[in-house]
N, C-alpha and C positions, 0 to 999 in steps of 0.2 A: 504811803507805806507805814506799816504800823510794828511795834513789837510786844513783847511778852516775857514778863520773869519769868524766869523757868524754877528759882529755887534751888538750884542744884550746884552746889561746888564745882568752882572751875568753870563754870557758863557765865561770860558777864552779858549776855541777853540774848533773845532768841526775834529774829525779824522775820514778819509775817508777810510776804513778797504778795503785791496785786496783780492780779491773774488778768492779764488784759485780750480781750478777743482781735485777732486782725482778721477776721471775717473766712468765708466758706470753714468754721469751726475752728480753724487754727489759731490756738491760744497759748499765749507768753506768759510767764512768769518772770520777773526783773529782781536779783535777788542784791544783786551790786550792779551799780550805787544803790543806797540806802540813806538816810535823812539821818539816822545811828551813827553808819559805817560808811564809807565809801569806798572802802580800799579795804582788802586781806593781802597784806604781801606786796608784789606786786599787780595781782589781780584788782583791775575798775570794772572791771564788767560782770556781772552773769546772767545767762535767761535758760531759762528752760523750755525747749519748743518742744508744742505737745504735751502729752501722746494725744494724735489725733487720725484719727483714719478718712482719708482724704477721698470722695469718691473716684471711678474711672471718669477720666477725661477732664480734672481738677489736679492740680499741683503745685507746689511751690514758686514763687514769682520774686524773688527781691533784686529789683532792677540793677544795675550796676550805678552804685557808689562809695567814695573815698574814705581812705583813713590816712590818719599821719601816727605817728610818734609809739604806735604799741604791734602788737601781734595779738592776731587771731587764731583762737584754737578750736576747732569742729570736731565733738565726739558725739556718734550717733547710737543708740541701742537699739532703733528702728527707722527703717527705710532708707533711702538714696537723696544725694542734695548734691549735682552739677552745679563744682565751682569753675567760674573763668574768672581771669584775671587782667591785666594792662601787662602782664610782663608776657602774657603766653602761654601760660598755665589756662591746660582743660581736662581735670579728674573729676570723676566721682566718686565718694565718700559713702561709706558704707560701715554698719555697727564693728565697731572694734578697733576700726583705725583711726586715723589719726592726722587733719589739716593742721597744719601752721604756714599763718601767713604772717609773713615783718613788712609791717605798712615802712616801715623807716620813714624815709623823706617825703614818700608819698607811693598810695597803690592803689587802684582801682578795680571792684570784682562785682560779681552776680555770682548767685546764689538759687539756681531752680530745679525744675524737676526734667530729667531727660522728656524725651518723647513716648519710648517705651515705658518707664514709671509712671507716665503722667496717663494713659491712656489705661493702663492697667489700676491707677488707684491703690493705695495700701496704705499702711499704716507711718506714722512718722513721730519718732522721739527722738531729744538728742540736745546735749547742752553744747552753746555758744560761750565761751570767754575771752576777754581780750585782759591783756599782759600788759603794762604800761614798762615803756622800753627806759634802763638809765639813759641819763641825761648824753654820756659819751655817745651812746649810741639811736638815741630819738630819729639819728639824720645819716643814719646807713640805708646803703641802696637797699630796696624792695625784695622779697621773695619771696618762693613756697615750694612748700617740701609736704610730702605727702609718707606717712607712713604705713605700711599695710600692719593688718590684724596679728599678722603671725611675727612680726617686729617688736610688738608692744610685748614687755614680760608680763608673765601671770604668773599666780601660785595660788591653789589652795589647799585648805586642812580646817578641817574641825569644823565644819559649814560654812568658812569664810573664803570666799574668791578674790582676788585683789587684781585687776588691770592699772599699769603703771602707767599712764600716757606719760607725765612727765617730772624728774627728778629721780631719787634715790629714797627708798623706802621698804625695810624688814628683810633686806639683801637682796631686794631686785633695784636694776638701775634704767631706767629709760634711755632711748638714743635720743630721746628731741632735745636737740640742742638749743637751750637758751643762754638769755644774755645777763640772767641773774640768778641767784639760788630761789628758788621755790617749788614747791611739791603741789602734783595733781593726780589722785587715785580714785577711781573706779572700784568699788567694795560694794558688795553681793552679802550679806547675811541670812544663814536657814534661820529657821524659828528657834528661840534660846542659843545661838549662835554670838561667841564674844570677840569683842575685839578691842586693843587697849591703843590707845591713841597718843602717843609717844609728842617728844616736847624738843624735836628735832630744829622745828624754825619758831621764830619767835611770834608770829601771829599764824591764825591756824581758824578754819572756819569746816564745819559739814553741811552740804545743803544735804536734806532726805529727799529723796525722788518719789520713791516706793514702797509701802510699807511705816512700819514708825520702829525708833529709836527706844529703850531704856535704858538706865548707868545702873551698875553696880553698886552698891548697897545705897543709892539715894533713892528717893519717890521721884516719880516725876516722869517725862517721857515725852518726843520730840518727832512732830507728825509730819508727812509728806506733803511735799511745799515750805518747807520752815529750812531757813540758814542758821545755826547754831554759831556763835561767837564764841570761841574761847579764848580765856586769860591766858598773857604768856605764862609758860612754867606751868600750865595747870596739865593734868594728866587726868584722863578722865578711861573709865573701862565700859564701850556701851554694848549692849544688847538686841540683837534682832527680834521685836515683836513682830510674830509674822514672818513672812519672806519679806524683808528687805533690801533696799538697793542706795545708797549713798553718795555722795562725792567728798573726798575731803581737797580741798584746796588750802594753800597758805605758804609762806616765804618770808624773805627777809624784809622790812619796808625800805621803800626807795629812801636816800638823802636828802632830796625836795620835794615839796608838793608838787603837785599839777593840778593842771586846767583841762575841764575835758568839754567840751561843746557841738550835742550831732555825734559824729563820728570818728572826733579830730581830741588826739589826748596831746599835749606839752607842755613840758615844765615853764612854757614860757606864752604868755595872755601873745604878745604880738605875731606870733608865730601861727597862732590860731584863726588871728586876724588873717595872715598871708594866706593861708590855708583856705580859709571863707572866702576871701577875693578869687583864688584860682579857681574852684571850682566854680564859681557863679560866672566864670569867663573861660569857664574850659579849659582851662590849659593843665589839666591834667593830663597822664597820657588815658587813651581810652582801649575797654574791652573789645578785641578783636572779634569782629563777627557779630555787637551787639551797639545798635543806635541807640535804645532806650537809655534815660537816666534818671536817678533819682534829684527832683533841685534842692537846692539848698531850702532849707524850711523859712521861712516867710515870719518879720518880726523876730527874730533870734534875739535870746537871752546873753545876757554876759558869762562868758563862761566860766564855772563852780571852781573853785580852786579846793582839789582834795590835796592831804585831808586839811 
């Protein structure tokens, strides 16, 4: 992963995420962690799946495996992804809403395509993030909460659309309840369409999905696939080139670092360790109605200690 000065006030750098293929065309983008960044807030995670049009009788497959210590958030712009879970949880996810799952002490899920999507084929976009959980609460029981389309608040004006999956932002307020301050918005820009980007939490990041970005009286300009880094304090005004589509993510940063290895985030290396043992001996609880699993990866690295 590589990054780029951008030149521009209030950017301290712009990281160029590697587009990785996981075959039948469906291709990732990995925006956090970063070799840069690791962390915005409390966000360790983000990929961009997609956009990829998947033929009939092709689907989505990610087997069922674990996490510890954060939450998962599933927001789609296109297509359908059947999550199951270890606790019981069976929804489908659909553009506009909204998964969170709290791995806490431990959760196990899959991730595919119905039978009906799978057989019909169609299109799939949709960003992944995981939350790294405070330390208080790393080792709370497991959930998931699903929230429909018409739950999330929206507003627009002046070519700017905003969906609030989650926190408080320019008087709308999200119901997803989390476990620490941070903000996640959903922003749509027309062409010459502005929007000024307020200095609410103290780390603060935009990936572009669609379309490119420009700021207000600087040069410069910030293309789709690029995670934008901003300085705290820094307020920046940017511009829809084109119809644009964004995400801004960001929050307070946690107290302690963490450790994140696979799939498993804690503030603490041995816990990770425990984590790695149980899975490779099963004792996790398992997805109801699913024998497949994903194994633990073979040769494991020691796990990164962000940031």
């Amino acid at each position: 992963m590589t990054t780029r000065p951008s030149g521009i006030e209030g950017v301290e750098t712009v990281v160029l995420p590697p587009l990785r293929d996981l075959g039948d065309g469906f291709k990732v983008r990995r925006a956090l962690p970063s070799a840069h960044r690791r962390m915005v807030g409390p966000f360790i995670f983000l990929d961009e799946m997609g956009p990829v049009t998947l033929e009939a009788g092709h689907g989505l497959d990610v087997r069922p495996h674990p996490h510890i210590g954060l939450a998962t958030v599933t927001y789609l712009f296109q297509g359908e992804i059947l999550h199951r879970d270890s606790v019981g949880s069976v929804q489908p996810i659909r553009p506009g809403e909204v998964n969170w799952m709290t791995a806490g002490s431990g959760i196990v899920h899959s991730e595919r395509s119905a039978p009906a999507v799978r057989a019909a084929g169609g299109a799939l976009h949709g960003l992944q993030t995981w939350v790294a959980l405070p330390r208080t609460h790393e080792e709370t029981a497991p959930s998931f909460v699903h929230h429909g389309a018409d739950a999330i608040p929206s507003a627009a004006a002046g070519g700017v659309s905003i969906n609030l999956v989650i926190g408080a932002l320019d008087g709308l307020v999200s119901p997803v309840e989390t476990f620490s301050e941070m903000i996640y918005a959903a922003i749509t820009l027309a062409d010459g369409a502005r929007y000024h980007v307020g200095t609410d939490h103290v780390e603060r990041a935009i990936y572009v999905i669609d379309g490119a970005l420009a700021v207000e009286g600087q040069v410069g300009r910030f293309e789709a696939g690029e995670l934008v880094l901003l300085k705290p304090g820094a307020e920046i005004v940017v511009r829809g080139d084109g119809a644009t589509r964004l995400a801004l993510v960001g929050g307070e940063p946690l107290s302690e670092p963490r450790f994140i290895y696979w799939n498993f985030v804690s503030s603490s290396r041995d816990r990770i360790e425990q984590a790695k043992a149980d899975w490779r001996d099963q004792r996790f609880a398992a997805v109801p109605e699913e024998s497949e699993f994903i194994p633990l990866p073979a040769d494991p690295p020691p796990p990164v200690r962000y940031p």
